[in-house]
C-alpha positions, 0 to 999 in steps of 0.5 A, a space after each residue: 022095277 030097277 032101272 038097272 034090271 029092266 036094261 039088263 031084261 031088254 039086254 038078254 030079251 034082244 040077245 036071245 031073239 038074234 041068238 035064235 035066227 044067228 044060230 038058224 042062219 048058220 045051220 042052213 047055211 047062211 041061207 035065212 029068208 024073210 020069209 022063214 024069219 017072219 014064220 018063226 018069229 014067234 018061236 023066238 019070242 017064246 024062246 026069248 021070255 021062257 029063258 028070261 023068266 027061268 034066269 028070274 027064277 034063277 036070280 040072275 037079275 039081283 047079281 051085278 055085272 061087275 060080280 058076275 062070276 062061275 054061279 051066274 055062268 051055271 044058272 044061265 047054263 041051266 036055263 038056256 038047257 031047260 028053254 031049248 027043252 020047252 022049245 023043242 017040245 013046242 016044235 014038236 007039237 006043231 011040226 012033229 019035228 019035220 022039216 027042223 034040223 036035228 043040230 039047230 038046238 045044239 048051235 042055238 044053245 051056244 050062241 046064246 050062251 056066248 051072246 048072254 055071257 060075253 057081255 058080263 064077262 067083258 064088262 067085269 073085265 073092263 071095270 077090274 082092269 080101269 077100276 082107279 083107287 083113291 088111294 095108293 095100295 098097300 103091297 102084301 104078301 098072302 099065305 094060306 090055302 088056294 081057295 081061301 088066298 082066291 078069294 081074297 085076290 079076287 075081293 082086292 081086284 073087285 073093291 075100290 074100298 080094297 087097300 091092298 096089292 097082292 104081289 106074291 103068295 105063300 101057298 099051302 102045299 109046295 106043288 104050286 110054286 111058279 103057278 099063278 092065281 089071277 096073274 099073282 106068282 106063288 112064290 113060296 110054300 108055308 112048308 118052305 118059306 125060302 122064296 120069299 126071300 129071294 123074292 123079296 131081294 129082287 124086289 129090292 135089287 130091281 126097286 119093284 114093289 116091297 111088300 109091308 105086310 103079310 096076311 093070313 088067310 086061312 086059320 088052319 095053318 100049322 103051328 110052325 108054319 105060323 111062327 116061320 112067317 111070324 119069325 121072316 115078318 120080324 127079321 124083315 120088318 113087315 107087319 104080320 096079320 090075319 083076317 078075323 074068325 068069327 065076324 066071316 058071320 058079316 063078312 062083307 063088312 070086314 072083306 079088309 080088316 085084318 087083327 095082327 098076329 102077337 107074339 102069343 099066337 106063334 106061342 099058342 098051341 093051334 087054335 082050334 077054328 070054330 063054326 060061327 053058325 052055333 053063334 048067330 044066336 047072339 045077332 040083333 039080342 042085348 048083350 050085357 058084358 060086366 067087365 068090360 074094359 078087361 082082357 077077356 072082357 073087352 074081347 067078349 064085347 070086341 067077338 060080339 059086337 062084330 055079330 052085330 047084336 041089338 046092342 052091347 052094354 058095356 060095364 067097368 069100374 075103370 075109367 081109362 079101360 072103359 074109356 079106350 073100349 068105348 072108342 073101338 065100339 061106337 054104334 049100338 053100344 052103351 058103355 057104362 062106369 060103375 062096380 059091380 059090387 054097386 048091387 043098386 046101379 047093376 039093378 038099374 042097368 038090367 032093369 033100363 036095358 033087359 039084356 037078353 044074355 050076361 057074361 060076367 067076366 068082371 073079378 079080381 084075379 091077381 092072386 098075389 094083391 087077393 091074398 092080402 085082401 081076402 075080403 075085398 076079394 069074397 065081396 068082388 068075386 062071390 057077393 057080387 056074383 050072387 047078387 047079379 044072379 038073384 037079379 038075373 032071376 028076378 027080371 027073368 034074364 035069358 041067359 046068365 054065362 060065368 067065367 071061371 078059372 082052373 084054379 078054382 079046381 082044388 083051390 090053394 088060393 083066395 081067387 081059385 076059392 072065390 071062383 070055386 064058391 061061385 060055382 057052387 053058387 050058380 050051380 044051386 041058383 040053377 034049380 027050377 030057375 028060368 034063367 039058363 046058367 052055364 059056368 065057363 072054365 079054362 085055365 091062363 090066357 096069353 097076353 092077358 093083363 099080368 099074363 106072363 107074357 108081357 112080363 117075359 117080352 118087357 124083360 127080355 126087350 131090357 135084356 133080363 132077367 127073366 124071372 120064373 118062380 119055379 123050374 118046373 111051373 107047368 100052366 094051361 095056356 090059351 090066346 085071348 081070342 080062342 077063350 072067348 071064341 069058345 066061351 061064346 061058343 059054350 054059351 050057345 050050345 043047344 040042349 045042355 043042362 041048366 047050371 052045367 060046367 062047360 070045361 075049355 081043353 087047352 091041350 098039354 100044359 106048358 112048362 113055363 121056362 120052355 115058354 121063357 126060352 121060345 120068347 127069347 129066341 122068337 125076340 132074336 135074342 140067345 140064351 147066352 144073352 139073357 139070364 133066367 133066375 128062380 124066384 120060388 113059388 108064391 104064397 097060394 101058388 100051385 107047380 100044376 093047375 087042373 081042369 077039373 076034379 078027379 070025382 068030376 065026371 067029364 063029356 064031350 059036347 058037340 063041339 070040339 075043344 068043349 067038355 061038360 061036366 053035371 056033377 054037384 060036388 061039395 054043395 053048402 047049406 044055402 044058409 052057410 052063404 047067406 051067413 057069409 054074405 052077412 058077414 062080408 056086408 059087416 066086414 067081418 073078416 076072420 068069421 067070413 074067412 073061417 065059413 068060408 074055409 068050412 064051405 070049401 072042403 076042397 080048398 087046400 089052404 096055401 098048400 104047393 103042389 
């Protein structure tokens, strides 16, 4: 046994048995005998281990002191409430009650409530008030709902690892103002962020501390609210950040890692907050993420390895991209250089490691570059994606997860067709095959590599143009980490159907010049100030992208924000792909490009809608 318990077991064992003959003495009026307490000592052992026994039952004793909190307090209630029970009962087959006062396992039930809870609560008390850092904290100010904002205080007092100082905090609701949560002022409502810069110009004026950032507790926080706090922390120079979503899975871990919040989550619609319990599937499997050193895909492997799997296989064709992804994620990973069109190193990778799951997230996106190389575009995003299906059969992989896009939904470019065959592809592979196959898509993902998003903030930080290639360009817009937390999410969903289209709902599409305006006001620069010129739109480029076919018939899954799709439409001879394929190894270009064309009846060719 620990030496910790047995120490805290005599602790509570002498505790109740002076409780006992304390709350006796008291009843009879200070008038305890030797004799009466020789007489009774018995009674207090079996009060004493009944109650012991009942906490062990309880798990009083795998909790530490210093932690102590409102649950320990309740089982400790429930045992002394059940002990005096078994005691009173004991008195009565012995004595019938007689000659025992009716109140004594009342006050017996209070002394040994104080006498067992006291001590934990003044020895928290007294390591939270003389706990020292080794480091000098960081000030902050925390904004979120109460319940999420007491947690992270109490986490702060509690932890030596804890880098923070609470000095101020943004509630959820404006009734709490002047109200304070472990002696920490609320200063300020999300509704109403006025306060903060009263409180901040006293902090100065006094020389009090200065907060250097704010940290977002609660993921539920309204649109606005955010871009008001995201708007106060750039005018004042602080940094903004929240804690993460879905690595709460392994909380203990991350109690103080915080992501920043970027530009793109302030120009987001609200992000959705999904339920980490659809994804505990993914602890301690193999993981295989091609693509890994792109936007979604470093995500995917940055979401999945805080779910702690077995080990992540992380495969990209480019060095520095690989490089810098390697850094972040060091313990059970392999990080692997190689193209995905290297059907005989990807075969060696699958048959090494035996992933348990693959997202394929590696392809060639930029419309504009694909159009000029039709080819190399089919070999990337088709060819490969077949091979890397027929090997996910071959070596039985569990779990085979494709990214698409919504321009695969009536392509007007070569990426949309591309993607749009493969589709049709996984969905044929499907059948009466072991390897589950569950297809992806969503529209643009803000901040992702040649996002507009990066291209807008670089010309308004060089004060213009902004350049839009159409007045009334209207996309779907996500955030890289709501993408891939649903894609994670859709790939974890029970009981669907082999080869079905998990659809992301990105709500409204945004107009693309009312995206540009909002940068330009939430970069403290004016309309006046920057220039918006009209480029037209580009060769394969839609005004409206969709989500989905009009003959496609869409369902709700259990999870908001996911539909489902079943339908096989448009389906080739699986000889017209084995025909392209040969004609993709050949090089031959303008017969690929024509059977492509055939297979694809959807494929509006460099048609703008």
């Amino acid at each position: 046994m620990n030496k910790k318990i047995l120490l805290t077991l005599i602790h509570d064992f002498l505790i109740l048995c002076i409780s006992f003959f304390l709350a006796l003495w008291i009843r009879l009026d200070f008038g305890l005998t030797y004799n009466l307490m020789t007489s009774l000592w018995i009674f207090s052992i079996f009060f004493s281990l009944s109650n012991i026994l009942i906490l062990k039952y309880f798990g009083l004793y795998l909790g530490i002191w210093r932690y102590a909190s409102i649950n320990e307090i309740i089982s400790i209630i429930k045992s002394l409430f059940i002990s005096t029970l078994l005691l009173i009962a004991l008195l009565f087959l012995i004595f019938r009650l007689e000659n025992v006062p009716r109140s004594f396992p009342i006050l017996l039930f209070i002394v040994s409530l104080f006498g067992i809870t006291a001590p934990r609560i003044f020895y928290r008390t007294l390591k939270d008030k003389f706990t020292k850092r080794n480091f000098p904290s960081v000030p902050i100010y925390l904004a979120g709902n109460i319940e999420s904002v007491e947690n992270f205080i109490r986490l702060t007092k509690t932890q030596k690892s804890s880098p923070y100082e609470v000095i101020g905090i943004i509630a959820d609701n404006s009734e709490s103002i002047q109200s304070r949560i472990h002696n920490v002022p609320i200063i300020a409502s999300l509704q109403n962020i006025n306060g903060l810069e009263l409180h901040l110009k006293k902090n100065l004026e006094k020389k009090l501390s200065i907060p250097q950032r704010i940290i977002v507790t609660d993921h539920s926080i309204k649109q606005n609210d955010l871009e008001a706090l995201y708007i106060f922390s750039k005018r004042n120079g602080l940094a903004i950040g929240e804690l993460p979503r879905l690595s709460k899975l392994n909380s203990s871990d991350n109690s103080f890692h915080t992501t920043p919040i970027v530009i793109e989550d302030v120009l987001g619609r609200k992000q959705k907050v999904q339920n980490p319990i659809f994804l505990k599937d993914i602890c301690n499997k193999i993981i295989l993420v091609t693509g890994a050193g792109g936007s979604i895909g470093s995500e995917l492997c940055n979401q999945i390895y805080s779910l702690k799997p077995k080990l992540l296989i992380m495969f990209e064709q480019n060095e520095f991209n690989l490089y810098k992804v390697s850094q972040v994620f060091k313990e059970n990973t392999v990080s692997i250089l190689g193209d995905i069109k290297d059907t005989d190193k990807v075969e060696k990778v699958i048959k090494d490691y035996k992933p348990d799951i693959i997202y394929h997230a590696a392809a060639l996106k930029h419309i504009t570059f694909v159009e000029t190389d039709p080819l190399e575009a089919l070999r990337t995003n088709f060819w490969a994606t077949v091979k890397l299906c027929e090997l996910s059969k071959l070596y039985k992989i569990n779990k085979f997860v494709f990214i698409s896009t919504d321009k695969a939904v009536n392509p007007t470019n070569i990426m949309g067709a591309s993607k749009r065959l493969c589709e049709k592809y996984i969905q044929r592979s499907s059948k009466n095959s072991s390897t589950f196959f569950s297809i992806v898509r969503f529209g643009n993902v803000l901040g992702s590599t040649g996002s507009v998003v990066p291209l807008f903030e670089a010309q308004i930080r060089k004060g213009g143009p902004i350049t839009i290639t159409h007045p009334d360009v209207k996309r779907y817009f996500m955030t890289i980490r709501e993408a891939v937390e649903l894609v994670l999410t859709a790939s974890q969903l029970k009981n669907r159907i082999n080869g079905e289209i998990l659809i992301l709902e990105m709500g409204k599409p945004v107009l693309i010049r009312d995206l540009a305006n909002k940068m330009i006001f939430l970069l403290g620069k004016s309309k006046n100030q920057i220039v918006v010129s009209f480029t037209g739109l580009r060769k394969g480029e839609k005004l409206n992208e969709e989500l989905f076919f009009k003959e496609e018939k869409t369902n709700k899954t259990e999870i908001e924000g996911i539909l489902s799709t079943q339908d096989n439409l448009f389906q080739s001879e699986i000889k017209d792909y084995n025909k392209l394929i040969l004609h993709i190894q050949k090089n031959n270009i303008s017969e690929a490009l024509n059977l492509f064309k055939t297979m694809l009846p959807e494929y509006r060719l460099n048609e703008k809608t």
